[in-house]
C-alpha positions in Angstrom: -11.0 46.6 -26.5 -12.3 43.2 -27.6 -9.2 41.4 -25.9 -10.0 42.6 -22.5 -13.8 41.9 -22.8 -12.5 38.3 -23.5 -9.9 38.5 -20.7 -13.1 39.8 -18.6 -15.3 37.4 -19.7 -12.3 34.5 -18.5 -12.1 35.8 -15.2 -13.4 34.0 -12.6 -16.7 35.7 -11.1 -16.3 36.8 -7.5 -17.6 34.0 -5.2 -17.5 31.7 -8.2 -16.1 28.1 -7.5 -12.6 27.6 -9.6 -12.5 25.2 -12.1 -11.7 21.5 -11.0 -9.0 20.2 -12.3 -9.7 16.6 -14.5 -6.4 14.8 -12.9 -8.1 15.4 -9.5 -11.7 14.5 -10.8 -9.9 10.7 -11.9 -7.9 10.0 -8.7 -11.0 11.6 -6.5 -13.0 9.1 -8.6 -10.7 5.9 -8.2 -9.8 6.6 -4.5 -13.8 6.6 -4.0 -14.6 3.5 -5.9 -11.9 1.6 -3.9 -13.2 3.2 -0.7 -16.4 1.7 -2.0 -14.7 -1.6 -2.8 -13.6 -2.4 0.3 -16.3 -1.3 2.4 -18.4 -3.4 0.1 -16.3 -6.2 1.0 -15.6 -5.7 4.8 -19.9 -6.3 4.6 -19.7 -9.8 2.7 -16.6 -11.2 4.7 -17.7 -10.3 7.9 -20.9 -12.1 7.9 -18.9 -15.7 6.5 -17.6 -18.3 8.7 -15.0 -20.8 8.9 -15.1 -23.6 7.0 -13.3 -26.9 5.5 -9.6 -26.1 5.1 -9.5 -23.0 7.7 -9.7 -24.9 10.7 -6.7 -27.6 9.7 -4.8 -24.3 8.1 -5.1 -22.4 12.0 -4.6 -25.8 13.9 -1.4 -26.8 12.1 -0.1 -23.1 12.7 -0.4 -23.1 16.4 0.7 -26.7 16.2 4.2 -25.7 14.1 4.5 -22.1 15.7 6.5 -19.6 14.1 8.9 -21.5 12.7 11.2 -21.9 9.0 10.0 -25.5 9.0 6.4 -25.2 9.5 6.1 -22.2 6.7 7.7 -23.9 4.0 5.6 -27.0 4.9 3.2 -27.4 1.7 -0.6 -27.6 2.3 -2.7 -29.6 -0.4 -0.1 -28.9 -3.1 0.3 -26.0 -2.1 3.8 -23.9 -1.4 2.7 -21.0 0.7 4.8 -19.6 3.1 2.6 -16.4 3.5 -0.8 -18.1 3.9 0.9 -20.5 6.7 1.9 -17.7 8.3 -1.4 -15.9 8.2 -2.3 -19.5 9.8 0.2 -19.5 12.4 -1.4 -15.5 13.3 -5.2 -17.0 13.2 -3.9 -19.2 15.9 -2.8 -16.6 18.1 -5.6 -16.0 20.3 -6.4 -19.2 22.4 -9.6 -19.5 20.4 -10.8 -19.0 16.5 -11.8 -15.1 15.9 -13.6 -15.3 12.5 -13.4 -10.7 12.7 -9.2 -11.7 13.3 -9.4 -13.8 9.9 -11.9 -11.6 8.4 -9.5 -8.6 9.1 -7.0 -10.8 7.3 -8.9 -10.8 4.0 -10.0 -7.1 4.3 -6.4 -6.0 4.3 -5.4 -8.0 1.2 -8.1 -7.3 -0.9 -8.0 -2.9 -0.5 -3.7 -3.7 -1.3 -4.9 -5.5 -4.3 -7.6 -2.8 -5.2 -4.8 -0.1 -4.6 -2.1 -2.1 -6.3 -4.8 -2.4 -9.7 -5.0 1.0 -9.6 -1.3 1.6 -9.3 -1.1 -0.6 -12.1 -3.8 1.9 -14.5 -2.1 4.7 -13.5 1.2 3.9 -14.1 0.4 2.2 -17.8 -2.0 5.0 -19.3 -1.6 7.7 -16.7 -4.2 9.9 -14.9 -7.2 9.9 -17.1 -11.0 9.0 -17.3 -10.6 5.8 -19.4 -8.8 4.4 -16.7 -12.0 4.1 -14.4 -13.4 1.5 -16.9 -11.1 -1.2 -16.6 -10.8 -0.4 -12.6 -14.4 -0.5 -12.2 -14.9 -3.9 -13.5 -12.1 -5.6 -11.4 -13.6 -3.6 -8.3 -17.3 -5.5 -9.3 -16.7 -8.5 -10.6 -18.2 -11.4 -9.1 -15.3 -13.9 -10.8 -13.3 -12.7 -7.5 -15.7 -13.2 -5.0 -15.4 -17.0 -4.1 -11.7 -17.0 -3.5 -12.3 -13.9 -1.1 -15.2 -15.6 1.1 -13.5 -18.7 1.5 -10.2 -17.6 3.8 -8.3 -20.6 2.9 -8.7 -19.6 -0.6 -7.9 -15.8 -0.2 -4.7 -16.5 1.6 -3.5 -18.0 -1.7 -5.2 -16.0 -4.5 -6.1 -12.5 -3.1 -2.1 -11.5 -2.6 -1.7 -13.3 -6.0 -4.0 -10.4 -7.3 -1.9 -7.5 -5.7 0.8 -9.2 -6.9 0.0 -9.6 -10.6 -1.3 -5.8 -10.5 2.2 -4.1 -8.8 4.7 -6.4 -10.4 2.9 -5.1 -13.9 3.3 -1.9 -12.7 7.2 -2.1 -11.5 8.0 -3.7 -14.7 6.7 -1.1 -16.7 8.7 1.4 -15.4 11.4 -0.8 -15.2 10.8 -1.1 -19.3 10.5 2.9 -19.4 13.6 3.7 -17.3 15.8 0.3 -17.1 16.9 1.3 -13.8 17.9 -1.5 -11.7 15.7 -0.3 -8.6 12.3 -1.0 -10.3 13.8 -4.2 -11.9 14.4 -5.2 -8.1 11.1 -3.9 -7.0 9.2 -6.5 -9.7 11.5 -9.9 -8.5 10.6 -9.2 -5.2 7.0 -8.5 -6.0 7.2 -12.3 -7.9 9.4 -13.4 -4.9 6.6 -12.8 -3.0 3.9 -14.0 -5.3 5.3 -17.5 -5.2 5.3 -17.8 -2.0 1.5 -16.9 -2.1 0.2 -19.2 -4.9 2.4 -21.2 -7.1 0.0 -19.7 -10.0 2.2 -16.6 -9.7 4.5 -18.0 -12.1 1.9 -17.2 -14.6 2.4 -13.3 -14.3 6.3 -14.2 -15.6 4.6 -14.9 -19.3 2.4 -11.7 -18.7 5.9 -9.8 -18.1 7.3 -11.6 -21.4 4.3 -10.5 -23.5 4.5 -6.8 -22.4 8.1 -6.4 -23.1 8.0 -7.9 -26.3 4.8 -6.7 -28.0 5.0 -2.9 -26.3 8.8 -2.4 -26.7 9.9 -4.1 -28.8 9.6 -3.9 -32.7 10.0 -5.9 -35.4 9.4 -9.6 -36.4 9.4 -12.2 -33.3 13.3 -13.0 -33.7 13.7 -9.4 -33.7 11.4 -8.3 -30.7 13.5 -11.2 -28.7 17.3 -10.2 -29.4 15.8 -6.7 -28.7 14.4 -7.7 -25.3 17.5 -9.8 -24.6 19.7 -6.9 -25.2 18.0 -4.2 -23.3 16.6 -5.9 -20.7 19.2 -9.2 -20.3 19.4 -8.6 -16.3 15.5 -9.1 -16.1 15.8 -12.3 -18.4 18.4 -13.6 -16.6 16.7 -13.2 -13.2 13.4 -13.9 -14.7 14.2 -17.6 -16.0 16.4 -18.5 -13.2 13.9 -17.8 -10.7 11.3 -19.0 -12.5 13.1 -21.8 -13.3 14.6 -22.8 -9.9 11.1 -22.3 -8.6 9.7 -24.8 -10.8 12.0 -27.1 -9.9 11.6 -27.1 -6.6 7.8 -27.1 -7.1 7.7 -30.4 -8.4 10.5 -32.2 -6.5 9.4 -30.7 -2.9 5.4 -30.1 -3.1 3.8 -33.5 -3.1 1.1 -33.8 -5.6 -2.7 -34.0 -5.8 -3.0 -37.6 -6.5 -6.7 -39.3 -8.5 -7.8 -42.0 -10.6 -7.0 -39.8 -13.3 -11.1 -40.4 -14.8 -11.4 -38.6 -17.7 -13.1 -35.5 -17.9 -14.3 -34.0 -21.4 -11.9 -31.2 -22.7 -14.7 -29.3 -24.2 -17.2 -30.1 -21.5 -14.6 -28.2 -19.1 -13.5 -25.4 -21.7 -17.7 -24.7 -22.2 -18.2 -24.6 -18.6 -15.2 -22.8 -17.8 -14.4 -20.1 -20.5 -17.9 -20.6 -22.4 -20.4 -19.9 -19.6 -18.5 -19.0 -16.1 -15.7 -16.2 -17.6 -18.1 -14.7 -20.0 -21.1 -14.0 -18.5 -18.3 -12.5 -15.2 -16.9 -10.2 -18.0 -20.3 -8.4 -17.7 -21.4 -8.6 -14.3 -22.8 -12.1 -14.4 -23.6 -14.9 -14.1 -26.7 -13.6 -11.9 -27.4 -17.0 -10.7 -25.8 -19.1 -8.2 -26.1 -23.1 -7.6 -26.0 -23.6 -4.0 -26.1 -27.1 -3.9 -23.4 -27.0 -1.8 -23.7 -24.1 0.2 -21.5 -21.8 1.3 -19.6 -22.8 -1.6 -21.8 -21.4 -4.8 -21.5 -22.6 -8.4 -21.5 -19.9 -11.6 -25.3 -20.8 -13.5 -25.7 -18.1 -15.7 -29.0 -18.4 -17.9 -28.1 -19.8 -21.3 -29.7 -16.8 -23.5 -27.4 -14.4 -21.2 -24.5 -16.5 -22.2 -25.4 -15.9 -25.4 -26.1 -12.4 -25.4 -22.8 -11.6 -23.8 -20.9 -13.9 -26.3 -22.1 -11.6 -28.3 -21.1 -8.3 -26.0 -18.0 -9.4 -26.7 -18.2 -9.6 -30.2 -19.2 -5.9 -30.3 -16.4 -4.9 -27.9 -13.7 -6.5 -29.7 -15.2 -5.4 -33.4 -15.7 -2.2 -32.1 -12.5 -1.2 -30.3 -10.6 -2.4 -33.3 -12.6 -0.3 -35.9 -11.5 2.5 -34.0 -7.7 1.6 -32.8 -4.6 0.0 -34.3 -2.8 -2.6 -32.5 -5.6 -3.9 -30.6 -5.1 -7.6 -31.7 -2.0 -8.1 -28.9 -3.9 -7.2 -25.8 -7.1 -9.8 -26.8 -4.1 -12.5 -28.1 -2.7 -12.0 -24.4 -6.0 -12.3 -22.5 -6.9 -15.4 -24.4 -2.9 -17.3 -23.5 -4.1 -16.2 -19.8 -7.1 -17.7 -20.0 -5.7 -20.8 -22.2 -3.6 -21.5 -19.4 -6.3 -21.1 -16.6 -7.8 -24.0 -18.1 -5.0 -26.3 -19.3 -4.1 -26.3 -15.6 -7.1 -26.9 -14.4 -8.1 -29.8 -16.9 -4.6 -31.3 -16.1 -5.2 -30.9 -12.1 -8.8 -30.5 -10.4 -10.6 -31.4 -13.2 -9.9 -35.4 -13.0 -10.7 -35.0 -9.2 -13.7 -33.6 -9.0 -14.8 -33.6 -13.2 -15.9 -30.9 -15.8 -18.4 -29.2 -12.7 -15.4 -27.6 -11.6 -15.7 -25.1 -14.6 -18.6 -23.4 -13.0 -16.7 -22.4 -9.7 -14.9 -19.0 -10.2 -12.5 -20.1 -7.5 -10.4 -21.5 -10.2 -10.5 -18.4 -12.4 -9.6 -15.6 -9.7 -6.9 -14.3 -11.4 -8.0 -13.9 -14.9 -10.0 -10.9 -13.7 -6.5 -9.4 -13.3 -5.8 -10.6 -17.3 -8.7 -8.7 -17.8 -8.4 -5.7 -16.0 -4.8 -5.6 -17.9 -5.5 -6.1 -21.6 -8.3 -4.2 -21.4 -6.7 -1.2 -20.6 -4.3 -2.0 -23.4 -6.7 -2.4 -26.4 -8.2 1.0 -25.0 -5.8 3.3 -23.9 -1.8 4.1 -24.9 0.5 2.7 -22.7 3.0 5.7 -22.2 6.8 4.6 -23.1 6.2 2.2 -25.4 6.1 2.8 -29.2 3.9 -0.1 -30.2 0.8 0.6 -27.8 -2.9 0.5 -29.3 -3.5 3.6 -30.5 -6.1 5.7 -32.1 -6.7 5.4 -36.0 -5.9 8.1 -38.1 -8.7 7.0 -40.3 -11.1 5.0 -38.2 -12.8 2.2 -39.5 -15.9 3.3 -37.8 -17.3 6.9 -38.1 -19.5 6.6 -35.4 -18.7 5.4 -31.9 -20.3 5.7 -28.2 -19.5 8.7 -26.6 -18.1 9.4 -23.2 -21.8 9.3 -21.5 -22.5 5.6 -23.2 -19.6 4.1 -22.3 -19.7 5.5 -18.5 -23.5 4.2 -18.1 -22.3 0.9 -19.9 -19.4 0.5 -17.0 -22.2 2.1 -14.4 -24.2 -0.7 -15.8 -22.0 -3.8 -15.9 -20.5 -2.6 -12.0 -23.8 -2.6 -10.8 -24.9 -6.4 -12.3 -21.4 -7.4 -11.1 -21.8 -6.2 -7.3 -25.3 -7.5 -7.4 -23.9 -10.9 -8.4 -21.2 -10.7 -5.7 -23.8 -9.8 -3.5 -25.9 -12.3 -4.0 -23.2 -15.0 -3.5 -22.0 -13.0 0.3 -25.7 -13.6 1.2 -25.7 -17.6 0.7 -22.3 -17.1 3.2 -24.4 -15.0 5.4 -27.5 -16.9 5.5 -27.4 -20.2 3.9 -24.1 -21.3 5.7 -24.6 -24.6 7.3 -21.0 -24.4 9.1 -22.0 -21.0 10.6 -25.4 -22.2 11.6 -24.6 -25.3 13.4 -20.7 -24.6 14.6 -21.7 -20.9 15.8 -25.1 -21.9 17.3 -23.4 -24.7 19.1 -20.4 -22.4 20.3 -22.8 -19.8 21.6 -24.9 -22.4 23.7 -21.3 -23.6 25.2 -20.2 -20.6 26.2 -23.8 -20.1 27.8 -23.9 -23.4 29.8 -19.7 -22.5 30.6 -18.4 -25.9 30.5 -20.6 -29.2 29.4 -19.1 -32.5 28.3 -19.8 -34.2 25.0 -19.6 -37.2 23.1 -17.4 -37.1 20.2 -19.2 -37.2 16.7 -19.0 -36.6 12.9 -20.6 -33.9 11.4 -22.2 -33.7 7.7 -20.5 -32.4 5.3 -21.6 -29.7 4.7 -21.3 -28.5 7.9 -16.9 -29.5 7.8 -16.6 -29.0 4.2 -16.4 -32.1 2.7 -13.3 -33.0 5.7 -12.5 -36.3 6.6 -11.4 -36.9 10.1 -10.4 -35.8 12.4 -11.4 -32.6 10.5 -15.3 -33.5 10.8 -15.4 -34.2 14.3 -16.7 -32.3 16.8 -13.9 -33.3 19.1 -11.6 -31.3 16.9 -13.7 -28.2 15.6 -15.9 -26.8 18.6 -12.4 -26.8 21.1 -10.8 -24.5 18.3 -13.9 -22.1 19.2 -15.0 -22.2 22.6 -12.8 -23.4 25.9 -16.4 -24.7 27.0 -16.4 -27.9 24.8 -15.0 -30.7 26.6 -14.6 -34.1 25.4 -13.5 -36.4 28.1 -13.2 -40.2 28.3 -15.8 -40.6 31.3 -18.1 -38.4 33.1 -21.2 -38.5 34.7 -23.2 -36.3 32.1 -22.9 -36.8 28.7 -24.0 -34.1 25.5 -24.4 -34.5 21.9 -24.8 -31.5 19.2 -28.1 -32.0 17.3 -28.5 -31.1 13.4 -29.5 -27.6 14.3 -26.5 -26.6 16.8 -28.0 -27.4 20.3 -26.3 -28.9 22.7 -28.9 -31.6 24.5 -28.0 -34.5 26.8 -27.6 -38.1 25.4 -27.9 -41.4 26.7 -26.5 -45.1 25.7 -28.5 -46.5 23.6 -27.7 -50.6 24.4 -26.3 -52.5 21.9 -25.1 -54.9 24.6 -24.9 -55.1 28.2 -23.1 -57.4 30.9 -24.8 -60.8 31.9 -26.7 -60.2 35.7 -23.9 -60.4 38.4 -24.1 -63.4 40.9 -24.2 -61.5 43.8 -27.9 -60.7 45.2 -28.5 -57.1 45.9 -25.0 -56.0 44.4 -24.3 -57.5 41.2 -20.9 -57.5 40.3 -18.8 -57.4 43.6 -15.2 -55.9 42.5 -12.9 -55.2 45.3 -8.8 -55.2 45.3 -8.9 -58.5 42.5 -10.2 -57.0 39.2 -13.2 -58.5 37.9 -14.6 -59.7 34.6 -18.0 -58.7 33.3 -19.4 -61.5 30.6 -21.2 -59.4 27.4 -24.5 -60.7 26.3 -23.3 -60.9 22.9 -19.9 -60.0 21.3 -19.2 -56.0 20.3 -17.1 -55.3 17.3 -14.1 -53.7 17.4 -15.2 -50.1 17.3 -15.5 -46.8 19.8 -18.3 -48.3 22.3 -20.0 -46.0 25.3 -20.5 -47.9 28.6 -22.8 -46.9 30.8 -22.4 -48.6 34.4 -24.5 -48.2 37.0 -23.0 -48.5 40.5 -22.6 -48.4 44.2 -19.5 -47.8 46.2 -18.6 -47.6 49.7 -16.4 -44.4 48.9 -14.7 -42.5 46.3 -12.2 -44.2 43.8 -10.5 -44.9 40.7 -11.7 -47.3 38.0 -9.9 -48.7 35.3 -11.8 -50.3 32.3 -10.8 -52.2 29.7 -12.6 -54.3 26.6 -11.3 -54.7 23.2 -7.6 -53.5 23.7 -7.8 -50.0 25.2 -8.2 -48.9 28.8 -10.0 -46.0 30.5 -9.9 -44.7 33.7 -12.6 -43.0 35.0 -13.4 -41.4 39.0 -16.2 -42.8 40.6 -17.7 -40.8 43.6 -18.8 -42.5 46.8 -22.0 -43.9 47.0 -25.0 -44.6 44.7 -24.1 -42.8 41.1 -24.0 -43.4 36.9 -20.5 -43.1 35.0 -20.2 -43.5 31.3 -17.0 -44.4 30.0 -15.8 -44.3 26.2 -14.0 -47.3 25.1 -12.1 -47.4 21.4 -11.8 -50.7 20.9 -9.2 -51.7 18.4 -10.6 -55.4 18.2 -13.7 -57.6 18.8 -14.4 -58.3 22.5 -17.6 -60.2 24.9 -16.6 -59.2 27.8 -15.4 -56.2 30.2 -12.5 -55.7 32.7 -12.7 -53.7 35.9 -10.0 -53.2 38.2 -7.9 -50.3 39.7 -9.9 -49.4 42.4 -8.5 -48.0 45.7 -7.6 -49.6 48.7 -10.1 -50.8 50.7 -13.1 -49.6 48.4 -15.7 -51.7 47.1 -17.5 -51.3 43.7 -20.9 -52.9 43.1 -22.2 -52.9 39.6 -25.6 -53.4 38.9 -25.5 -52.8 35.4 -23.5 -52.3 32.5 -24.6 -51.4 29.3 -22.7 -51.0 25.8 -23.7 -48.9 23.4 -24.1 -45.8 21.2 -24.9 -42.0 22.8 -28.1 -41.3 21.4 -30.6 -37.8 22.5 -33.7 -38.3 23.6 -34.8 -37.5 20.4 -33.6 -39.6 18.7 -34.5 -42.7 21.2 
């Protein structure tokens, strides 16, 4: 009687909902988050811009094409055949589409969110504790910078997918040694290096697993032991690693400074001390935007403090309650080591200890973390020297479930509203986006209007030099309405704020009074020299020459080495002509005209294009 009242009492109640199941509960869970994740980050990417290294990447890939040559072609350092070929695809259309490179970034970042959780699942399996460590990668703000910035996301966002999935294949490859997953993980590295040459860090991280997780023994033993297992994977391992290397440093041409010196614990306070640490819990909550778009990791000193000692707590904690925890935090801190050795051996004598506070540069430790979290926490199935609960823990008290969940809940939220507050300076403090867009969409409302050639600020190209931070290069890459020609009859200049405004010559110089009364300078089939006022140094000069002619003609100009033609219409009329003049010269040439046509010139003046605003 009693056993079918319990058997009753199990039974589901008609109309009642059945039980969930916890496997689907997770993977419901982490497919949500990552839908979240990426929409999250569609938002912040599509309100950026181009800027500084974008435009050269897209103009040298429509310049090189499709091609073996121009792929393998380094950039700044850089070997990356992947991100020149995302280059060579941004220059597919016949003008720059920021949602074409934005679409770039979107894809890349939900592989790498898919690949990190590839990564969980296949280490610890389908469980709760795996939405930790996923939550904070999908949040953190230490990723953000190198995803807004398209010329940095074509190098470190794959690196991220790739450190996640060749984890992953090597793991199973470690479980299983079947060749298949061994030849899944080289061509997941293969790949890597031809993203970001950082990749060959991930070939340590493979190292580490193998030999603290299955392995056992002392270190001489855990190394014949990997050796004898795995020897296939070593031997590919260190030859491609290797051979890689090499060709690294004899075919990538260098980053080249003064080699100042920067302060080794300046940098490692800045970088690991402030910048990582306050990331590791959502930080840093405040953003230097001194050089905006690009933002700069401030955290407030007493967080720094209080999440130095977060971490205390963590690491304290989780080892009073597990065995074996030491190996995951020993691996995080190598990864991090090595973040900042290369960066005080590269960047850091160009641009100095600052460079610490720009999460650019430590991108990929939020994979490091995302990894040796989950080890310290959770067993990694297959291998007989993962973490693992303490028979007798060390602390008989611990945070429950609930804590822990509205700790992650917590830290996600701080960490999205840092990422989000570092988006908004792209969105709205973006002085490439104001000026270069403004001007692009008052182009294309004119439909064609001819300029003079200009620098812009810095800020507005990024820091380029030319021809990078002329006008003459950027606005043609985003509107067929920008024309630069060497004469016309109306000239334009782009003010601070975008608009697009006529300019005049502003006289530096001008042509001595021609001897001819009521015509000036007379110029018929014999070319004619004008006499300058005073000399004009050897720089790009407007002229601005004001004229009559008894029909329509050619002109050819020349003063300080170079020539310009220009078209003259019939009549009374104004043409200004751009001269770069490679040397000094006091006096102009004209010549060229067609048969039968006379010019007269009443005057001719030299000078700068100025708006009226500025006269």
């Amino acid at each position: 009687m009693r056993a079918a009242m319990r058997r009753l009492a199990r039974a589901p109640r008609r109309g009642a909902l059945p039980p969930l199941d916890p496997r689907a509960v997770v993977l419901g869970s982490a497919v949500a988050m990552v839908l979240a994740h990426v929409g999250f980050r569609t938002w912040a990417v599509w309100g950026g811009f181009f800027y500084g290294d974008d435009y050269q990447l897209v103009r040298e890939g429509r310049e090189a094409g499709l091609s073996a040559a121009g792929l393998v072609e380094p950039y700044a350092a850089q070997f990356m055949p992947f991100g020149r070929f995302l280059g060579w695809l941004g220059a597919v259309p016949d003008h720059l589409s920021w949602p074409l490179l934005a679409a770039t970034s979107i894809v890349m970042q939900a592989v790498a969110a898919v690949a990190c959780l590839w990564m969980l699942l296949t280490l610890f399996g389908v469980r709760g504790r795996v939405l930790v460590p996923l939550a904070l990668y999908l949040s953190t703000a230490m990723t953000m910078p190198a995803f807004m910035w398209w010329a940095a996301a074509l190098n470190q966002v794959p690196m991220q997918a790739v450190f996640f999935a060749a984890v992953a294949a090597w793991v199973h490859y470690l479980r299983s040694r079947r060749l298949r997953w061994l030849a899944v993980t080289l061509l997941v590295l293969a790949f890597g290096l031809c993203c970001y040459v950082k990749t060959l860090l991930v070939f340590p991280v493979l190292a580490f697993v193998a030999l603290s997780f299955f392995a056992t023994g002392g270190p001489v033993r855990r190394v014949v032991t990997v050796v004898r297992h795995y020897w296939p994977a070593v031997l590919a391992g260190i030859a491609g690693g290797v051979a890689f290397l090499v060709y690294y440093v004899v075919a990538v041409p260098q980053i080249s400074s003064d080699e100042r010196p920067v302060g080794a614990a300046e940098l490692a306070g800045r970088l690991v001390g402030d910048s990582f640490t306050t990331a590791l819990f959502g930080g840093p909550w405040h953003w230097d935007t001194d050089i905006a778009p690009v933002s700069r990791a401030v955290p407030p000193t007493w967080a720094v403090h209080l999440c130095w000692t977060g971490i205390a707590l963590v690491v304290i904690g989780i080892a009073l309650r597990r065995d074996r925890t030491l190996r995951a935090w020993v691996l995080l801190a190598a990864y991090v080591a090595a973040d900042y050795v290369l960066l005080l051996t590269t960047r850091a004598p160009v641009v100095g200890a600052v460079v610490g506070t720009e999460y650019r540069y430590l991108t990929d430790a939020a994979c490091a973390v995302t990894l040796c979290l989950g080890l310290a926490t959770m067993e990694l199935r297959g291998a007989d020297q993962s973490s693992r609960t303490r028979a007798e823990p060390l602390l008989a008290r611990a945070p429950g479930p609930r804590w822990i969940a509205a700790a992650t809940v917590l830290v996600a939220v701080s960490g999205t509203l840092s990422s989000w507050a570092y988006a908004r300076v792209w969105h709205v403090e973006n002085p490439g986006k104001d000026v270069l867009a403004a001007a692009r969409d008052e182009l294309d409302g004119f439909g064609a209007l001819d300029l003079a050639d200009q620098p812009l600020p810095s800020n507005v190209s990024g820091a380029f030099g030319a021809p990078y931070n002329l006008t003459s290069t950027l606005l043609p890459m985003l509107t067929p309405a920008a024309r630069f020609p060497d004469s016309t009859d109306r000239l334009h200049l782009l003010t601070d704020d975008g608009r697009v405004v006529p300019a005049e010559v502003d006289e530096a110089t001008a042509a001595l009074p021609g001897p001819v009364p009521g015509c000036g300078w007379r110029v018929r089939g014999e070319s004619r020299v004008l006499p300058l006022e005073t000399r004009a140094v050897g720089v790009p000069w407007w002229l601005r020459i004001e004229y009559l002619t008894s029909g329509d003609t050619g002109l050819r100009v020349t003063a300080g080495g170079d020539t310009t033609t220009a078209d003259l219409a019939g009549g009374l009329g104004t043409v200004l002509v751009r001269i770069d003049a490679e040397q000094s010269f006091g006096a102009i040439t004209l010549d060229g005209l067609d048969p039968g046509v006379t010019l007269c010139v009443d005057e001719l003046v030299v000078g700068q294009p100025e708006t009226e605003e500025d006269r």
